[in-house]
Residue frames as qw, qx, qy, qz and C-alpha x, y, z in Angstrom:
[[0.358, 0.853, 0.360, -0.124, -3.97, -9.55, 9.13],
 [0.087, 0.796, -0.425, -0.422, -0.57, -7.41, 8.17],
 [0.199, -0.292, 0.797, 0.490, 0.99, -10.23, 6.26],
 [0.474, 0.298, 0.766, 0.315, -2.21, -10.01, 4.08],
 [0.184, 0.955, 0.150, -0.178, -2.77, -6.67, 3.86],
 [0.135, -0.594, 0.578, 0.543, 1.38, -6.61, 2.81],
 [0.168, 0.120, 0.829, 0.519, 1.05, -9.27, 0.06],
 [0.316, 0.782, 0.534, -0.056, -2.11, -6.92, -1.06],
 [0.152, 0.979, -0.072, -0.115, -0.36, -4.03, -1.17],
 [0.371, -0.431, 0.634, 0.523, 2.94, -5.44, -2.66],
 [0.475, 0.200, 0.800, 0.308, 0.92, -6.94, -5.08],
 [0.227, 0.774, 0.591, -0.028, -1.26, -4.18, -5.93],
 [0.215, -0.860, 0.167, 0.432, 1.57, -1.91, -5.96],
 [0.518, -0.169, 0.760, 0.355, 3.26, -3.80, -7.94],
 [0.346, 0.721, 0.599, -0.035, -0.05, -3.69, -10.59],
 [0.271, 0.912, 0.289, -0.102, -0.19, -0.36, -10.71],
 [0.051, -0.734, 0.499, 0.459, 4.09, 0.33, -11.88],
 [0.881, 0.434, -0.145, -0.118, 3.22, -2.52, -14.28],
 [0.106, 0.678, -0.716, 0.125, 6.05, -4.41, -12.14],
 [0.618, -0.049, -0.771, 0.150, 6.89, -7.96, -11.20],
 [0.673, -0.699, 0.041, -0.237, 5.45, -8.16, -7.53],
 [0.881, -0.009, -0.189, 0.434, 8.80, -9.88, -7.15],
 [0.373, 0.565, -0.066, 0.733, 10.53, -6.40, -7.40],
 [0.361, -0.611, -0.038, -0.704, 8.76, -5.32, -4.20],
 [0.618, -0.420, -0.653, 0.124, 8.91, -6.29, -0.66],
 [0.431, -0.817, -0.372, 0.087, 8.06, -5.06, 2.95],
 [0.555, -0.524, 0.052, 0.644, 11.55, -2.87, 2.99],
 [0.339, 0.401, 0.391, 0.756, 11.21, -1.00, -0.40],
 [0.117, -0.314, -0.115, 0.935, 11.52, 2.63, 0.32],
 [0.254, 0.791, 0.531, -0.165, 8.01, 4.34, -1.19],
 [0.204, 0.886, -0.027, -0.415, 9.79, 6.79, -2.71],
 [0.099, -0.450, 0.763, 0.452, 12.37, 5.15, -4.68],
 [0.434, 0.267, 0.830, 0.225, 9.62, 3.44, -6.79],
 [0.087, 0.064, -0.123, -0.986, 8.22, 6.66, -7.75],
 [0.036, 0.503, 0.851, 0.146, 4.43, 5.70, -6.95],
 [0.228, -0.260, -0.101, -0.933, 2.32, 8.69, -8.16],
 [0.300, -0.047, 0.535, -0.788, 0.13, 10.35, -5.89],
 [0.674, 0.061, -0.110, -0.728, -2.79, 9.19, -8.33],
 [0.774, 0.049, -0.630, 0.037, -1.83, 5.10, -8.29],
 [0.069, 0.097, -0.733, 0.670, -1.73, 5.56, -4.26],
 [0.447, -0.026, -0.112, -0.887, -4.82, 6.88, -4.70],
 [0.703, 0.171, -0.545, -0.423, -5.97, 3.94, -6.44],
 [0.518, 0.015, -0.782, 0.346, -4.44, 1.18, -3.95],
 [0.200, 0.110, 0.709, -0.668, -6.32, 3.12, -0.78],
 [0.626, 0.139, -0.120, -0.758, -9.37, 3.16, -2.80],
 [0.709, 0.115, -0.686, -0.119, -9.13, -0.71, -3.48],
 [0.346, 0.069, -0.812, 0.465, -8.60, -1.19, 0.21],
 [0.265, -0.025, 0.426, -0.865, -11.29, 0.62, 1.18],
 [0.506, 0.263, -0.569, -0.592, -13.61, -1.29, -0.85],
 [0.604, -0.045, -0.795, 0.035, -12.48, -4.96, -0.07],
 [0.324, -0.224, -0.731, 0.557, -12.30, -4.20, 3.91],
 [0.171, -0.746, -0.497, -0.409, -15.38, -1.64, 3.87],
 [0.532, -0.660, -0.279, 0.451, -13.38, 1.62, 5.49],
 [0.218, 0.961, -0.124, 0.119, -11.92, 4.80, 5.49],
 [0.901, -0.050, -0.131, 0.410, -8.10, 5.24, 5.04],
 [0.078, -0.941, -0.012, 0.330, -6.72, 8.50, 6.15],
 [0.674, 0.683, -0.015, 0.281, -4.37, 9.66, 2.73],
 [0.211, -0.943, 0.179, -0.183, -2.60, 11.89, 4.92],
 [0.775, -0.443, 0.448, 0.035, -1.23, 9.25, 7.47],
 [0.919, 0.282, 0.274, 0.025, -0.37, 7.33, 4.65],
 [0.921, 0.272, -0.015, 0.278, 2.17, 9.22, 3.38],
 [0.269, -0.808, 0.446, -0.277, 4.35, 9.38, 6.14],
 [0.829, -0.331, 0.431, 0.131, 5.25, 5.87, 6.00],
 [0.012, -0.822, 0.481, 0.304, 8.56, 4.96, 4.47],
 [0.133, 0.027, 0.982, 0.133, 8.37, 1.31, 3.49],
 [0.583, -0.337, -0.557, -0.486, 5.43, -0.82, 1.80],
 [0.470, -0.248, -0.799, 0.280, 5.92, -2.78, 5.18],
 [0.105, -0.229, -0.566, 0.785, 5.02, 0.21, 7.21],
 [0.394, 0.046, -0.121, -0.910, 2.32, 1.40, 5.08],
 [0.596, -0.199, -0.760, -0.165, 0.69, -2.21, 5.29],
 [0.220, -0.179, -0.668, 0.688, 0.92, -1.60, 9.18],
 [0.189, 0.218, 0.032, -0.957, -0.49, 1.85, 9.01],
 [0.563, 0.017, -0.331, -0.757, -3.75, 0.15, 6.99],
 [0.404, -0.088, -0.889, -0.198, -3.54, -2.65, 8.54],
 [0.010, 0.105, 0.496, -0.862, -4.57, -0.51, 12.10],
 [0.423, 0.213, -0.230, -0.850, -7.42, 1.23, 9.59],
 [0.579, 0.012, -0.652, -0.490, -9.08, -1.70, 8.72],
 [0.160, -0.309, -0.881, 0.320, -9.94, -3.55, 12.17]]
């Protein structure tokens, strides 16, 4: 389940800086892409959606990688 919740949320991350998913993988620092708070927003809202759940915003950003924030939802979603 993480390596499809990462290539969701690389891809969807990706989406919303109107970047190549290429540019992104499981070790890119969350802050050095500069994803606003509102496009985070967006990406737990899309997750909550497809996998019918709640993601806690909070938790979320405390993780330092995509790779750990895929973890961190991928927990949320079983």
């Amino acid at each position: 389940m993480k390596t499809e919740i990462l290539d969701k949320l690389i891809e969807r991350t990706a989406a919303a800086l109107g970047e190549s998913k290429d540019t992104l993988n499981e070790n890119t620092n969350i802050k050095s892409i500069n994803l606003k708070s509102l496009e985070l927003a967006g990406i737990i809202s899309s997750f909550e959606e497809e996998y019918d759940c709640y993601i806690k915003y909070t938790e979320l950003m405390h993780a330092e990688t995509i790779g750990e924030a895929a973890e961190m939802i991928s927990k949320m979603v079983e």
